[in-house]
C-alpha positions in Angstrom: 130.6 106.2 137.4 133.4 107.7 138.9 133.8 106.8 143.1 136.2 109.6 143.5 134.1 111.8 142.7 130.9 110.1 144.3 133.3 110.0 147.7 134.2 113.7 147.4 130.2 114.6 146.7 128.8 112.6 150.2 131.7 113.7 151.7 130.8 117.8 151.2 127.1 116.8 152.1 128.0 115.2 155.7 130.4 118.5 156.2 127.4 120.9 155.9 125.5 118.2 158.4 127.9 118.7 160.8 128.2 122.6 160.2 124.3 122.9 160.6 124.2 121.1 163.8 126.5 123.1 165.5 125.3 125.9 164.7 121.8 124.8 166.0 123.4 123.2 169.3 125.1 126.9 169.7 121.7 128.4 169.3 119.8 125.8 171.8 123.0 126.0 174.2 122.4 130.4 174.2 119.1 129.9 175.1 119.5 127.4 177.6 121.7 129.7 179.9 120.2 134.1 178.8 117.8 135.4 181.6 114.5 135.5 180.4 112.4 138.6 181.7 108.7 139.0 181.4 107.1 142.6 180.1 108.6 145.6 180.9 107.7 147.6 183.3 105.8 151.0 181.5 105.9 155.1 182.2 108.6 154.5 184.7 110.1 157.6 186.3 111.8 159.1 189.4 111.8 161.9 191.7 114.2 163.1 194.3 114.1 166.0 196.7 117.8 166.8 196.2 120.1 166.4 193.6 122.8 167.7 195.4 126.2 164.7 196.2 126.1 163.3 199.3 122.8 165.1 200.7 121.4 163.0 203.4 117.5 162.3 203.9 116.7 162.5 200.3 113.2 161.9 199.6 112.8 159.4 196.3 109.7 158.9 194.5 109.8 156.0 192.1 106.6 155.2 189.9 105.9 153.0 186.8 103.1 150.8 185.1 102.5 147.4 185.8 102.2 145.8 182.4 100.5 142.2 183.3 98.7 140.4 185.7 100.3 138.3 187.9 100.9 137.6 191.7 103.4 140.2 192.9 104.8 139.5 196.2 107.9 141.8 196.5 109.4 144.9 194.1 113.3 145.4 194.4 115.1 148.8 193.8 118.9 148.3 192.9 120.9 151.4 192.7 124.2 151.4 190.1 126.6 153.7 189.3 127.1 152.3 185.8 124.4 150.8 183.9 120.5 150.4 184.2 120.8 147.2 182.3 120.3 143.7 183.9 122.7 142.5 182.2 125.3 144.3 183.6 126.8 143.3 186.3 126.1 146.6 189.0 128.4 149.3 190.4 127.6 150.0 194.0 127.4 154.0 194.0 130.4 156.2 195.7 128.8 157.1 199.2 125.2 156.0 198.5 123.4 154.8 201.4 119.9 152.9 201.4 120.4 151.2 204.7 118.3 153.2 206.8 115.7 153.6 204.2 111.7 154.5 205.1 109.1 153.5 203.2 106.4 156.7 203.5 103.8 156.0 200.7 102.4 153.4 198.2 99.9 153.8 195.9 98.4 151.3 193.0 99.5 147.8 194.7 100.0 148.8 198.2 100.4 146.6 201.8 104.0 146.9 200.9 106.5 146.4 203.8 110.3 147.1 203.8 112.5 143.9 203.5 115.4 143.7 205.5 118.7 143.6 202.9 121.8 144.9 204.8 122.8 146.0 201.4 124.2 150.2 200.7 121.9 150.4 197.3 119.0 147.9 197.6 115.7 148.5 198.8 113.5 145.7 199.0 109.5 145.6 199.5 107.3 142.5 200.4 103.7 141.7 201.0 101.6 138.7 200.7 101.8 137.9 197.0 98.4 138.3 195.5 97.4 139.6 192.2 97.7 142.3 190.9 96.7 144.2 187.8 97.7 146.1 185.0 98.2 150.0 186.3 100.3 152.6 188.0 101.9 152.4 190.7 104.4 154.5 193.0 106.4 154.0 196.2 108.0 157.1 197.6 111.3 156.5 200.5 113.2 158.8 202.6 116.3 159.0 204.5 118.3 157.8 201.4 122.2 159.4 201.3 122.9 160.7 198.0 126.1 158.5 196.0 129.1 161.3 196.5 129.7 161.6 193.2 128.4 163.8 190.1 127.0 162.3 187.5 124.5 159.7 186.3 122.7 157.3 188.1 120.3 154.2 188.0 117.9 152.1 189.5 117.4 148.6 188.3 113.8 147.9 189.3 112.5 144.2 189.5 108.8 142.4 190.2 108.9 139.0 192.0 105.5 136.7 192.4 107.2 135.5 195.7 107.3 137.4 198.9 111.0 136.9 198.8 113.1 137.8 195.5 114.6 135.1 193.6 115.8 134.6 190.0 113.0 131.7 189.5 109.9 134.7 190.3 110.8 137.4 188.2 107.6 138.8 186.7 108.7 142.7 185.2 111.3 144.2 184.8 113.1 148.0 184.0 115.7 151.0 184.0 115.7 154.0 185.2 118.0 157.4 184.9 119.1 160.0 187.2 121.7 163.0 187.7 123.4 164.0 190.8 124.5 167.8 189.8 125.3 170.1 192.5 122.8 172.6 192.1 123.6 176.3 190.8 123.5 178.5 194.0 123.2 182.0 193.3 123.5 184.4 196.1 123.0 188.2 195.4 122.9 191.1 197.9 121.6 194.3 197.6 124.2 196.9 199.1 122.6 199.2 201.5 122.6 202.9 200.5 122.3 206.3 201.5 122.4 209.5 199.2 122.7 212.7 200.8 123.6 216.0 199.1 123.5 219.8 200.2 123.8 223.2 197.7 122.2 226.3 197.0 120.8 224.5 194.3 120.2 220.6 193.3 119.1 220.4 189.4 119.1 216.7 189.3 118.7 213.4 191.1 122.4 212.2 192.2 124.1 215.4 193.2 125.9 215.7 190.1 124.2 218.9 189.0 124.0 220.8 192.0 126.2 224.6 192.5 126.4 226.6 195.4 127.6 226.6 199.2 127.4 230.0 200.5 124.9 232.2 200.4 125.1 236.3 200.9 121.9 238.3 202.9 123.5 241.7 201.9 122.6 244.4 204.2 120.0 243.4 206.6 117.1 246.0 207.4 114.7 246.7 210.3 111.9 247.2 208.1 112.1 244.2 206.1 112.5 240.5 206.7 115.6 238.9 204.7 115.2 235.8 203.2 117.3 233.0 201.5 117.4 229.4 200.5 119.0 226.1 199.9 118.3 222.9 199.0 118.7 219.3 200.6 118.3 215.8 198.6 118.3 212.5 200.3 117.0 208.9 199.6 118.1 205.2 201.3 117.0 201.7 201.1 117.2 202.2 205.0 114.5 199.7 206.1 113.7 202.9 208.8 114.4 205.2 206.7 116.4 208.2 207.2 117.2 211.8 209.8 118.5 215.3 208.6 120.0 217.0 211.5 121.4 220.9 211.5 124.3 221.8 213.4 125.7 225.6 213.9 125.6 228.7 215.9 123.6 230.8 214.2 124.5 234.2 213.1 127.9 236.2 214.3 129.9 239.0 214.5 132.7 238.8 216.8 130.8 237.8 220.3 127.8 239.6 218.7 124.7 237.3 217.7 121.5 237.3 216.5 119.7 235.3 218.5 118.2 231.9 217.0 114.6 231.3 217.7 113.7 228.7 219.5 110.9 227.2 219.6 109.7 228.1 216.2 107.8 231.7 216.1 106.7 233.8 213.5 108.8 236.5 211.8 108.5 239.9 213.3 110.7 242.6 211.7 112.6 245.1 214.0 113.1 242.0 216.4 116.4 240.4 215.9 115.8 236.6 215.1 117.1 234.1 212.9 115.4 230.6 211.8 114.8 228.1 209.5 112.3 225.9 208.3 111.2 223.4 205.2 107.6 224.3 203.8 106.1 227.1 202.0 105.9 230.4 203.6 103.8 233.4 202.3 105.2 235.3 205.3 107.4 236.5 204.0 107.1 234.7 201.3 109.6 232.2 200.6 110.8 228.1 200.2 108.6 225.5 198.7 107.0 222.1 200.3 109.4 218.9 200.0 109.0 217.5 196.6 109.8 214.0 194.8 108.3 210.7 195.3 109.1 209.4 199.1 107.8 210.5 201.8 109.8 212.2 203.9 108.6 215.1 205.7 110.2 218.2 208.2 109.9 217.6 211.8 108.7 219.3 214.6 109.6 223.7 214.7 110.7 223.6 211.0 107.4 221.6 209.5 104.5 224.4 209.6 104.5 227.6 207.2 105.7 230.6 208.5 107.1 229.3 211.7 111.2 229.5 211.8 113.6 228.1 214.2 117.0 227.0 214.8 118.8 224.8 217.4 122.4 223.4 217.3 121.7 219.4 216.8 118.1 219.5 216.0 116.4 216.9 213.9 115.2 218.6 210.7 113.5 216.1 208.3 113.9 212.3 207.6 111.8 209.5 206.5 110.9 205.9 208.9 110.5 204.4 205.0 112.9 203.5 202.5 112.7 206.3 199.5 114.0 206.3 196.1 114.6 210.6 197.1 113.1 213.6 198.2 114.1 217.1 197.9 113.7 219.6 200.7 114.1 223.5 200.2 115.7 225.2 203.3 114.1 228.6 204.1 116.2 231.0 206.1 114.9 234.3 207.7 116.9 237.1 209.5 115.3 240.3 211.1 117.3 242.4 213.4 116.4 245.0 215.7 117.3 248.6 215.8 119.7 248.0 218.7 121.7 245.2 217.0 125.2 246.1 216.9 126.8 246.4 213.7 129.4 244.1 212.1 129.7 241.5 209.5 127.6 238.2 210.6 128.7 234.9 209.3 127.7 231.3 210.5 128.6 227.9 208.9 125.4 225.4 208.8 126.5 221.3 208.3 123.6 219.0 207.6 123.9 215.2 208.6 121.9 212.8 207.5 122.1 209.5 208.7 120.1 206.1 207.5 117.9 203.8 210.0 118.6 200.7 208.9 
């Protein structure tokens, strides 16, 4: 037999003796000194009323399943900046404030009272411990200050059996996840408007089509009424709507005039008169009734058929609603008597219209 090699042999056997044992003493020395947690804590989740940095009064809701049954004495709320995990050690949040926290409803295990902790991010609750149940439970606080910062955040949530929490009555345990984003505001306004155009003629619905500013009676007769017409289109978001007014002298010829009627009357040929008005006429017959879909409507001396007037300043149509348009057709009538004195008349007629809003 050879000893050297007998030596060698024992030798290699006690190495892996000693190699196995510390191995196991590392394994028993790990265990002696990790946390141990009981279940987790199930269907956790949380709520706030703002997600906005820095809000103040911030309304949390924070609900989860109890997973065993045990006597539960006090639940503890630890907000981090960093990490939901216990093993961890936790970031106080930028700015967060917890210290004048209210407790405002329980539900599941309930009897809950708030737990003094002069802490920034630590919310305590205590009762009585007694047992409690496998189940759902929530807890809702206000009066909470938002951390400052964007970003994610977390609550470390822990059950105790005690009334009081300590590392010796930990029962549950859990995580939880939540954003501070300043939210997206979008602010729009809608521009008030007012569209207003005046023409011989209006073919379309902005003003872009319209031709025509002047209009020519020709030779007026005693016989015979003279007619003309022109067209006004208006619209406004105008929460009141909208007033056409007329302003002018009438119809002149040096210090000759034919003399504006006022209030409205019918036509009478041979009697000088000149007028206006905004509806359908069959005498004579002339203009149309205000057309599109608001609802604007002539006023008073210029608003029944076959009635014509004319007064420097009047109010001649408008709307107390807001209207996508309407389209008016000005009626004009001239008669002169035999005794009016020659000459070339002329007037020139500006329509206003200004929006109620």
């Amino acid at each position: 037999m050879n000893l050297t090699n007998l030596f060698h042999k024992q030798s290699f056997f006690l190495l892996i003796i000693y190699i196995l044992v510390v191995i196991v003493s590392l394994i028993i020395y790990n265990l002696n000194f990790a946390n141990v947690y009981g279940a987790n804590l199930s269907n956790r989740y949380i709520k706030l009323s703002s997600t906005q940095t820095s809000a103040s009064n911030v309304t949390f809701q924070i609900g989860f399943n109890l997973t065993t049954s045990n006597n539960l004495g006090a639940i503890e709320f630890q907000f981090c900046s960093n990490s939901p995990l216990f093993s961890d050690n936790c970031i106080v949040p930028t700015g967060i404030n917890t210290a004048t926290v209210n407790l405002i409803s329980q539900t599941g295990q309930t009897n809950f009272n708030l737990l003094p902790t002069n802490s920034q991010n630590l919310i305590v609750i205590s009762r009585l411990p007694r047992l409690s149940s496998p189940g759902s439970v929530s807890y809702t606080f206000n009066n909470i200050t938002n951390a400052s910062i964007e970003g994610s955040e977390y609550v470390r949530i822990e059950t105790f059996s005690s009334s009081t929490p300590s590392n010796t009555t930990v029962i549950n345990h859990g995580g939880l996840a939540y954003v501070l984003n300043n939210q997206l505001a979008i602010n729009a306004e809608v521009p008030p408007f007012l569209y207003f155009c005046s023409a011989v003629k209006i073919n379309d619905l902005n003003c872009q089509n319209s031709f025509g500013h002047n209009i020519d009676f020709g030779n007026f007769s005693t016989q015979t009424s003279t007619t003309a017409t022109s067209q006004l289109l208006a619209g406004t978001n105008g929460q009141n709507g909208y007033t056409i007014s007329v302003y002018g002298k009438g119809l002149v010829s040096g210090i000759n005039q034919i003399p504006n009627l006022f209030p409205a009357n019918v036509s009478r040929p041979g009697i000088s008169q000149f007028g206006l008005n905004l509806v359908a006429n069959i005498s004579p017959v002339v203009g149309q009734n205000p057309t599109g879909p608001g609802h604007g409507q002539p006023f008073l001396n210029y608003n029944e058929p076959n009635f014509y007037a004319f007064q420097n300043g009047s109010n001649v149509a408008g709307s107390n609603h807001p209207e996508n348009y309407r389209l008016y057709t000005v009626s004009y009538l001239v008669n002169v008597a035999n005794t009016q004195p020659p000459g070339v008349y002329v007037t020139t007629i500006n329509y206003f219209c200004v929006a109620n809003f």
